[in-house]
C-alpha positions in Angstrom: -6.2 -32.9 3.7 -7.4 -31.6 6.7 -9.8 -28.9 7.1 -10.5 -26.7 4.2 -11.5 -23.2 3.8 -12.7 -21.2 1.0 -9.8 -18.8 -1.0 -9.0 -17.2 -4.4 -6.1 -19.3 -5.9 -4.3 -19.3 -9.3 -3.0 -22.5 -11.4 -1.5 -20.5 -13.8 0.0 -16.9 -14.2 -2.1 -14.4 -16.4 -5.5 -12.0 -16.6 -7.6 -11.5 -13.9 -10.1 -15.1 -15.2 -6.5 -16.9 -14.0 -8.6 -16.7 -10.1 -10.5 -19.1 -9.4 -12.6 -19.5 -5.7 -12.1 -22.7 -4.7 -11.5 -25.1 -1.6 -7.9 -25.0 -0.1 -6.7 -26.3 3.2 -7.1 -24.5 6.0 -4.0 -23.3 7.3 -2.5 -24.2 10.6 -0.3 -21.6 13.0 3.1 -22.0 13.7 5.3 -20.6 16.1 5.6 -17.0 16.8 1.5 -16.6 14.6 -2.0 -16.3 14.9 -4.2 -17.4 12.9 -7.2 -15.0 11.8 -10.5 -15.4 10.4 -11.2 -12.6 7.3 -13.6 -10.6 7.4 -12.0 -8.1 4.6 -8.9 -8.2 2.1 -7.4 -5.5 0.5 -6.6 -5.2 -3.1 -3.0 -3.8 -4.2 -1.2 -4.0 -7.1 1.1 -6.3 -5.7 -1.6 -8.6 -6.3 -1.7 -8.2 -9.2 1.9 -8.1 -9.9 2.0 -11.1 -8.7 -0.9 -12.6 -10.4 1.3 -11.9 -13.7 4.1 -13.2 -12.6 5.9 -10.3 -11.9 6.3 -9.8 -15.6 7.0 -5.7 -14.8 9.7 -7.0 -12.9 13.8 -7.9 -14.7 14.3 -11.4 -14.5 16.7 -11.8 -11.9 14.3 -10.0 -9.4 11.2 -12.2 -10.1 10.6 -14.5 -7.4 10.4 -18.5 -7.6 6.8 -19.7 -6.9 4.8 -23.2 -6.6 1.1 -23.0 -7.5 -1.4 -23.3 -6.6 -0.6 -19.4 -5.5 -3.1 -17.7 -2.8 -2.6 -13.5 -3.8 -2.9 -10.7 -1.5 -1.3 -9.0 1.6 -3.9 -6.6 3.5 -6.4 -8.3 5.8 -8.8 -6.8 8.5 -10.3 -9.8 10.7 -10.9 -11.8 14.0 -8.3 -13.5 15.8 -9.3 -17.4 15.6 -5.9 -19.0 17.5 -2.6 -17.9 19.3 0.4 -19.8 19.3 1.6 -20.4 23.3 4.5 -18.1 22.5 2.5 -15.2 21.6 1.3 -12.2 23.8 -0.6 -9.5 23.4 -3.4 -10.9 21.4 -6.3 -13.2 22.4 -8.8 -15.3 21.0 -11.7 -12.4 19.6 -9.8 -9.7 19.1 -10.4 -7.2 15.7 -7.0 -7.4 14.2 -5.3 -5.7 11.0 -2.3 -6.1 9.2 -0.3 -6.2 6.1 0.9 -10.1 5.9 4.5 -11.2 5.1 5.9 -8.0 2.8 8.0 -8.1 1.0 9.4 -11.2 1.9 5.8 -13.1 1.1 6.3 -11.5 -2.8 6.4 -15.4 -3.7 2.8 -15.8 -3.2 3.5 -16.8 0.9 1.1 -14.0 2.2 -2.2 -15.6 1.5 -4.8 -13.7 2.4 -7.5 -14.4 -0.8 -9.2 -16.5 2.1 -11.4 -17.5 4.8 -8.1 -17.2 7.0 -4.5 -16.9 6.9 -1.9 -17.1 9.7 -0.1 -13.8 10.8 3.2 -13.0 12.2 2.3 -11.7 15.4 5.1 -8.8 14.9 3.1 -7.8 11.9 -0.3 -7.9 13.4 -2.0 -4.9 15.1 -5.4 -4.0 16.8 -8.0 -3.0 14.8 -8.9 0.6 15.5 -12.3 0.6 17.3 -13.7 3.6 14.7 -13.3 1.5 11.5 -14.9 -1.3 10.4 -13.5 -4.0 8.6 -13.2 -2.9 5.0 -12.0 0.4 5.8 -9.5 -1.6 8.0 -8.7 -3.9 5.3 -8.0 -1.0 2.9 -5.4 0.7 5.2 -2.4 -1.7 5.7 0.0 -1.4 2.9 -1.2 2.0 1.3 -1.0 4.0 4.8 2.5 2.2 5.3 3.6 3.4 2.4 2.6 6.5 3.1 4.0 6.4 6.8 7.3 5.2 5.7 8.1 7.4 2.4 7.3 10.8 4.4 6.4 10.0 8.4 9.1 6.7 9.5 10.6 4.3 7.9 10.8 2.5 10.7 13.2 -0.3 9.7 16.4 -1.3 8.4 16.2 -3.7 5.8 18.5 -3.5 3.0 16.9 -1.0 0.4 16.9 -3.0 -3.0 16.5 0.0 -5.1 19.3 2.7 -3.3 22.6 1.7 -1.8 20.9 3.7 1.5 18.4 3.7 3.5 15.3 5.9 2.7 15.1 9.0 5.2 11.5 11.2 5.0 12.2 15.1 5.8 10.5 17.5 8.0 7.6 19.3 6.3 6.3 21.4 9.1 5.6 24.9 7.2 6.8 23.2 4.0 5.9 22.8 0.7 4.6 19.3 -1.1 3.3 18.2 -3.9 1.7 14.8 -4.1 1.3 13.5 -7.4 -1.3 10.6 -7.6 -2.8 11.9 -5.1 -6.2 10.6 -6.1 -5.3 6.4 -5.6 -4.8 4.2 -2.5 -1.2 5.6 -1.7 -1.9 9.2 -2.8 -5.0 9.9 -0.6 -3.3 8.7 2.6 0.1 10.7 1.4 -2.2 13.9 1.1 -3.5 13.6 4.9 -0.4 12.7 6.1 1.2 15.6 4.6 -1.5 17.9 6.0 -1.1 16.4 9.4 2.0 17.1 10.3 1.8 20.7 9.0 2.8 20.5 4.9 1.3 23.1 2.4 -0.3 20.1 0.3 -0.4 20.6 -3.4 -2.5 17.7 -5.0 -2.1 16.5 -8.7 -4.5 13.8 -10.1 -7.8 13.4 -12.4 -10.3 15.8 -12.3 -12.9 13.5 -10.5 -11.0 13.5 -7.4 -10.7 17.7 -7.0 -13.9 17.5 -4.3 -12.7 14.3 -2.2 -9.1 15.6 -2.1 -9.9 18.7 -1.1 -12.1 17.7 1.6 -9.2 15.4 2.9 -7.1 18.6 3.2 -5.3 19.2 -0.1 -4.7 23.1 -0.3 -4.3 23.3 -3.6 -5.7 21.2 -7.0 -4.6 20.4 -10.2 -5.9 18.2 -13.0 -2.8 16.3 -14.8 -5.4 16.6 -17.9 -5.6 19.9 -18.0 -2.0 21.3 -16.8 1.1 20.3 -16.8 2.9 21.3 -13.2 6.1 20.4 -13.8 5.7 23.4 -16.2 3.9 25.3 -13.8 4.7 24.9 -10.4 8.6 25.8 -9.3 10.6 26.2 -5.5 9.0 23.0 -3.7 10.2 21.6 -0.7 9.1 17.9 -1.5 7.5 16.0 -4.4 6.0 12.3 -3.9 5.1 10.9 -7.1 2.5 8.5 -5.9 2.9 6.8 -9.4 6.5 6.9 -9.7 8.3 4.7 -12.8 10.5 6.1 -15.4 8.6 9.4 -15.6 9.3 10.9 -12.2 12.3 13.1 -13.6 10.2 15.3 -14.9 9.2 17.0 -12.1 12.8 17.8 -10.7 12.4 21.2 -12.1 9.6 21.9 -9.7 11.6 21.4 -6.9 14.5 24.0 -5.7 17.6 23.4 -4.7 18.0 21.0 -1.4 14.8 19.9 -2.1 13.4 16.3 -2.8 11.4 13.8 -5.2 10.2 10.4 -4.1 9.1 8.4 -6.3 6.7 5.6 -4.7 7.7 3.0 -7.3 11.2 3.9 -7.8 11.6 0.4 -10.9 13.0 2.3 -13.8 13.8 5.7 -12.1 16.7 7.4 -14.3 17.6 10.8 -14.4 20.7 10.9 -16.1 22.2 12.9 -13.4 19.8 16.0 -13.7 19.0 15.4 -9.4 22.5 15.9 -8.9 23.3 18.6 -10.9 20.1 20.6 -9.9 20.9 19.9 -6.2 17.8 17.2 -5.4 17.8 14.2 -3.3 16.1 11.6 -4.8 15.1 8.7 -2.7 12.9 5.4 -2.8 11.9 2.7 -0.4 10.3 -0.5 0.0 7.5 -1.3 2.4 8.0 -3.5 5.0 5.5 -4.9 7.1 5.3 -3.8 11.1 2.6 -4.2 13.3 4.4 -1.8 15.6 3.4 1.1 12.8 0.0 -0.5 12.6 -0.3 0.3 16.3 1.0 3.7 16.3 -1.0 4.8 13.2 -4.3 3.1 14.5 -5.5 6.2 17.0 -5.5 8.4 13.5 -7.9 6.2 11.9 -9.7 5.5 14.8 -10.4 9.1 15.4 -10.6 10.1 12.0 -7.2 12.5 11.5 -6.7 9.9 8.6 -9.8 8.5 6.6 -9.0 5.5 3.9 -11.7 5.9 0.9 -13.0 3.0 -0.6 -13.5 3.0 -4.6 -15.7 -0.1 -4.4 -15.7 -3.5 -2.8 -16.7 -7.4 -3.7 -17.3 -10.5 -2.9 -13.8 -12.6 -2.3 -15.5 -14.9 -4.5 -15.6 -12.6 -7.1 -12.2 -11.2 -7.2 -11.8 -11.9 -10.8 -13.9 -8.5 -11.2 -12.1 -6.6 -8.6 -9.2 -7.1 -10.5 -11.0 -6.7 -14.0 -12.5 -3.1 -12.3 -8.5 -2.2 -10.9 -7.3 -2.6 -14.7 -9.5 0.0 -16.0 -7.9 2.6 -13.4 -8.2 6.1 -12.5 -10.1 4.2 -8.8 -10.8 6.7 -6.3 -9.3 5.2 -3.1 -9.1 1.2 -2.4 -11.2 -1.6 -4.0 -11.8 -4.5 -0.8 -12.8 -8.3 -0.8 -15.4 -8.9 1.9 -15.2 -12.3 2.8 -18.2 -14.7 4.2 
């Protein structure tokens, strides 16, 4: 068998007591990776997802997997090997990255573990102001972020719009971010802020203090008012929760304006965009080390700060996932890994 490492695995699809933390091999690189020792792995509903089979998923989308299935995608660690064709990374180095997405969705990413190999295209340089979790927590909820409203920054067919997602300026303009209180939302918020939006930020009432520190200029507690009632003539909304229910907040938006919704599954309007004079657009993230590299000096210097709900032991996932179910987290749960 080789050598062996400790990871989370599942034998079967279901609840979060389907992870079990148990000995797998230890995986070896290949051209083009490098292999990484984890120090932290973040938790994303992809996991999740994936966990469950992708039941939230039509048929014909849900990928075909072999157990026994490592989860996860997000890893913050220490480079351990570097395959001869590799440059740019050496043996010690504090590395980041979000591993294999989307095209990993079949359970290829594997980073419930001790260590997983990395495309070095998709592998970035941890910045020197974070630690680990914090670095661990970044990877796909800031590229989200990045490439819904800052860059796409690739070209791969989009599954969920016959075109490709293009953000819009928002110097001077006006955006709502609804969500704004979970892992994509937070980051969405800042972003927004940073390059100059008016920042209106819709979530539970527990988050009013931490979004408002993080820049937000303006609050609102989804249990207590309704904004799509209240709020009209925005320049941008990004519905951080996205899903069937994102129509309702084209009235909010004026004409030439646009909504995107961050999970775009299920989006149906019935034509109201159009007729109201909204683009409506969706993307999926991809992963890109290059983006890694360009985001890392905001997080190193602290333009952009990733908050952490809570972390665990990788050895009790289980609970992480048990704590993610309940909802309403406040930032990013993390594995920490021995």
């Amino acid at each position: 068998m080789g050598e062996v490492m400790k990871a989370v695995r599942l034998h079967v699809f279901g609840g979060p007591a389907v992870l079990a933390y148990e000995d797998a091999p230890k995986p070896v690189i290949g051209a083009g990776e490098v292999l990484v020792r984890v120090h932290a792995v973040g938790v994303n509903p992809p996991d999740w997802y994936l966990r469950e089979g992708y039941r939230m998923l039509p048929p014909e989308w849900r990928p075909e997997m072999v157990f026994p299935i490592i989860p996860g995608t997000d890893i913050s660690g220490v480079v351990e090997a570097v395959a001869a064709d590799v440059d740019g990374f050496a043996i010690g180095d504090d590395v980041y990255a979000m591993v294999r997405f989307p095209g990993g969705l079949n359970g290829e990413s594997r980073t419930y573990a001790q260590y997983v190999t990395v495309p070095a295209s998709e592998l970035a340089l941890k910045p020197a102001g974070i630690d680990h979790v914090h670095a661990a927590a970044a990877p796909m909820s800031l590229l989200t972020a990045w490439q819904f409203i800052i860059e796409q920054g690739h070209d791969v067919p989009n599954p969920l719009q016959p075109h490709q997602h293009v953000p819009v300026p928002l110097e001077g303009k006006r955006v709502l971010v609804n969500g704004a209180g979970g892992g994509v939302g937070h980051l969405l918020v800042q972003l927004a802020r940073w390059r100059g939006a008016h920042v209106i930020a819709v979530a539970s009432g527990k988050h009013e203090a931490m979004l408002r520190d993080l820049g937000a200029d303006a609050f609102y507690d989804y249990g207590k008012t309704k904004v799509e009632d209240e709020l009209r003539d925005l320049d941008l909304v990004v519905d951080a929760v996205g899903g069937p229910q994102s129509s309702r907040f084209l009235r909010t938006l004026k004409a030439g304006g646009s909504l995107f919704p961050v999970f775009g599954l299920g989006y149906d309007d019935g034509g109201e965009a159009a007729r109201r004079g909204v683009n409506v657009s969706t993307t999926q993230v991809n992963s890109s080390g290059a983006q890694l590299a360009q985001i890392a000096p905001l997080l190193d210097d602290g333009t952009i700060r990733v908050m952490i709900d809570s972390t665990f032991p990788l050895s009790e996932a289980r609970r992480a996932h048990e704590h993610a179910a309940r909802g309403n987290l406040q930032g990013k749960i993390v594995l920490t890994v021995a």
